[in-house]
N, C-alpha and C positions, 0 to 999 in steps of 0.2 A: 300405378298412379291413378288418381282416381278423379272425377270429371272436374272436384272443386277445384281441385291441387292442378290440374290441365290447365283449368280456368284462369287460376293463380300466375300461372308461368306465362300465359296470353297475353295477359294485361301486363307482366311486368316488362316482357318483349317488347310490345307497341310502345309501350312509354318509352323504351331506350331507340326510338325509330325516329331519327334527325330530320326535322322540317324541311321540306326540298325551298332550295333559295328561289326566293323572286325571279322571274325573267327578268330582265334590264328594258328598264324602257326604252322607245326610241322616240327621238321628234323629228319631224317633218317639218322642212319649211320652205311650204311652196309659193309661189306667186303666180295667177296666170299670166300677168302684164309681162313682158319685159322687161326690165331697169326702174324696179321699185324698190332695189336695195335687198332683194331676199337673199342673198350670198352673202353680202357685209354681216347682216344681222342673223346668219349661219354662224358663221364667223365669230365674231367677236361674242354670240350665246356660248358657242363652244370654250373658249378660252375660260367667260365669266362662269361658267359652271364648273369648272376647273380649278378655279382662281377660289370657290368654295369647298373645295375640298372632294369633288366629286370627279373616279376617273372619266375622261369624255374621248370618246371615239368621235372623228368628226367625218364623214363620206361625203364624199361630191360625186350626187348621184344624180348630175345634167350633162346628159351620154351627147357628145358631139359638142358640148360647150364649156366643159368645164373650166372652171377657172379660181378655186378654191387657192389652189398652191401658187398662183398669181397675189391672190392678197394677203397670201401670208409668202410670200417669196421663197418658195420650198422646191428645191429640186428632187424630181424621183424616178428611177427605173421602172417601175413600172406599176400601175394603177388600176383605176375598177375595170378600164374596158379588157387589156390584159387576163383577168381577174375574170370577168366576164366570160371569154373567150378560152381559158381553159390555159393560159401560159403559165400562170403560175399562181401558186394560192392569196388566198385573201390576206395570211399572215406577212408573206411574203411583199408584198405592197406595203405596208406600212410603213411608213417613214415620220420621225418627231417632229412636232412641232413647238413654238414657244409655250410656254406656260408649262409642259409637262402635255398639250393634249398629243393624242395620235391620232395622226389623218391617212388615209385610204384616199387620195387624188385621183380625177379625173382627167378626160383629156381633150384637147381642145381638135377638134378638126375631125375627129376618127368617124367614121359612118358605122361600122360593125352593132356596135351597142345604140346606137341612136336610130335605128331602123325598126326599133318598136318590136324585134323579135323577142317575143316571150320568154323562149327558151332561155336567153342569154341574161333576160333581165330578173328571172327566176333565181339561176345561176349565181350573179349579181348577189342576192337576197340571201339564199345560200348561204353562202361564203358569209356575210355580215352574220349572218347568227350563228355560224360557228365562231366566230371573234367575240359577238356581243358579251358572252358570261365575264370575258376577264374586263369588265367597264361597269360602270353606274350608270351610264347615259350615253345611248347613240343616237347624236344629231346629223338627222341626211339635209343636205341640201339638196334643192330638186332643180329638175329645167324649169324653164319658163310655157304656160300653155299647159294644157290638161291633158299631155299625151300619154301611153300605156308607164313609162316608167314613170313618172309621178303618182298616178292613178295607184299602181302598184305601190310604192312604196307608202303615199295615203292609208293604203288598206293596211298595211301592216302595220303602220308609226299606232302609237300609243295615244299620241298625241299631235293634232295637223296645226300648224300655224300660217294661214291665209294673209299675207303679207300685202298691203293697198299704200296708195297713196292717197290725197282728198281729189284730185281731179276726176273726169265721169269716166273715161273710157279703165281705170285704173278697176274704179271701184265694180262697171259694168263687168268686167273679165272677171273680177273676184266672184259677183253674183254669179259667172259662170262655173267657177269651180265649187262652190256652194250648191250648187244645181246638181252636178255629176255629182256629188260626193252624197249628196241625200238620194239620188238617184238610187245608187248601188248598196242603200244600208248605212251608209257610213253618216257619224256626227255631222255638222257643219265643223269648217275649221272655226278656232279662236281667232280673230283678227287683230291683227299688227298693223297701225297708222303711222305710217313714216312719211316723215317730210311736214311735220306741220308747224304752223306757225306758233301753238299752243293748245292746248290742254283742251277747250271750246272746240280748232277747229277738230282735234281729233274725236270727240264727243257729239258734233254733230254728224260728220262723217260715217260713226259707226252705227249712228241713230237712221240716217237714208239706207246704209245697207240692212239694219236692222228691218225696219219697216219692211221694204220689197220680199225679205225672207217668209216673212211672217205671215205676208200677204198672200204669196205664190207657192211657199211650200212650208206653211203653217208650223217654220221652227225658228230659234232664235240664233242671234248669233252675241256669241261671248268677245265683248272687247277684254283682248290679254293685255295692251299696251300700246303705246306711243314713241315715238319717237323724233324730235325735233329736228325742223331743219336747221344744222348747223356747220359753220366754216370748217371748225377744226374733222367736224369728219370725213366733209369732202377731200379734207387735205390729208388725213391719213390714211385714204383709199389712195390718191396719189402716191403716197409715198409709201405703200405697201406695209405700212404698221396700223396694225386694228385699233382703233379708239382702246379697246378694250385692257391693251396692256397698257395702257397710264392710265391717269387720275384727273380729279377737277377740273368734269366739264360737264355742261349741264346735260349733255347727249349722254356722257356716260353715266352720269345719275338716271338718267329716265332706262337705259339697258340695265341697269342693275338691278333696276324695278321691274323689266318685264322680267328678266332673267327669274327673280323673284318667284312672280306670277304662273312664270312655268313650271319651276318647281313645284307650286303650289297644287298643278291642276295635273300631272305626271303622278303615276303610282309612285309609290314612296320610293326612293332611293336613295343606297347606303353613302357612306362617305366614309372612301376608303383611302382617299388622298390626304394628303395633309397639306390643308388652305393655308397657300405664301405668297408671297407677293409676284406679281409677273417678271423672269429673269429679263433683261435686252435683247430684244431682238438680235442683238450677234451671238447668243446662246446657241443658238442652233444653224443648221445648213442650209444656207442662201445661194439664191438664184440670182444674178444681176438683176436690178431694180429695172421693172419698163422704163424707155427713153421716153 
């Protein structure tokens, strides 16, 4: 054979060599404050990304608080700190949730995994990207406060969502985690405004954290969305059904927008699900509702 004819047979090779798929992205959604809602709006992302046609992994990766399978009232054997620690694999933990997503649960009280040991939170991480291929999107939900598993999982998400409210000490904690994350290389997160009265307060809010960023570490920060303080949500964190699986409320119009938004600012990802409507909550395997 001869160099051209080699040549010939090279090129025809490479062409028949199948594009390696995408990674899956993942998102992040941290809060440094406490009780800004970054679990709900974990939550009910996962479901609305779902709810589009996209498969969604959802992780509750807040080691010693978790409480993911609390609002969606999911009972499970065993979960990330399990999973963590070497009892059983990451496939192994999953258990369904409504809408069609799959959650990987958390656990509330365990010290093992909330002890910031690397190893285990590595481990952790692990295990998630051996699962991520069979998904379009893995949403972690983080602890609260800027401790190593946040941090960590930060560095890996694809995309960080900075979760605030408009009061100071809320938005102060966010400038924190804004701080570490430009620290280490990493973007500022996108910001999430929950709790606002309207469109305004959420716009000057992002405007104060924008400023101080820009001021102190000369980068900006991206408002992804809002989200309104309203009745019906509080009421459906009560009653362990996510905004997310009904309809016609103005809270879930503005989720469907950030939902949107995150799509938007996420590598591209497939849609391999097929967008239905949310089954009822007795679809799947419940927990007694908290008294």
């Amino acid at each position: 054979m001869s160099r051209d004819q080699r040549n010939d047979v090279d090129r025809q090779a490479n062409g028949l060599v199948l594009p390696r798929p995408a990674a899956t992205p993942w998102l992040a959604v941290a809060g440094a404050k406490g009780g800004v809602g970054k679990t709900t709006l974990a939550v009910n992302l996962a479901l609305l990304l779902q709810r589009a046609g996209h498969r969604t992994l959802l992780v509750d990766f807040d080691p010693g608080c978790g409480n993911v399978a609390v609002h969606l009232r999911l009972a499970s054997r065993r979960d990330l700190d399990d999973v963590a620690n070497g009892v059983c694999s990451a496939h192994d933990a999953l258990v369904d949730g409504p809408g069609g997503i799959r959650v990987l649960t958390g656990r509330s009280g365990a010290t093992s995994f909330a002890s910031g040991d690397r190893t285990r939170i590595d481990a952790a991480l692990d295990a998630i990207a051996v699962l991520a291929p069979a998904f379009d999107v893995v949403v972690c939900d983080t602890g609260a406060g800027i401790g190593p598993a946040t941090l960590a999982v930060a560095a890996r998400a694809d995309l960080v969502l900075g979760v605030t409210t408009p009061d100071a000490a809320a938005l102060t904690d966010t400038y924190a985690l804004c701080k570490v994350l430009h620290q280490t290389g990493r973007e500022l997160p996108h910001l999430v405004v929950n709790r606002v009265q309207n469109r305004d307060e959420a716009m000057r809010t992002a405007a104060k954290l924008g400023t101080v960023a820009r001021r102190f570490l000369a980068a900006d920060v991206a408002l992804c969305g809002w989200v309104a303080q309203d009745a019906r949500f509080v009421r459906s964190i009560a009653e362990q059904r996510p905004l997310a699986l009904g309809t016609g409320s103005s809270a879930h119009d503005e989720l469907s927008g950030l939902c949107a938004a995150v799509l938007a600012a996420l590598p591209a990802t497939t849609r391999r699900a097929r967008p239905a409507a949310m089954p009822a909550a007795g679809a799947v395997r419940l927990r007694p509702a908290v008294g």
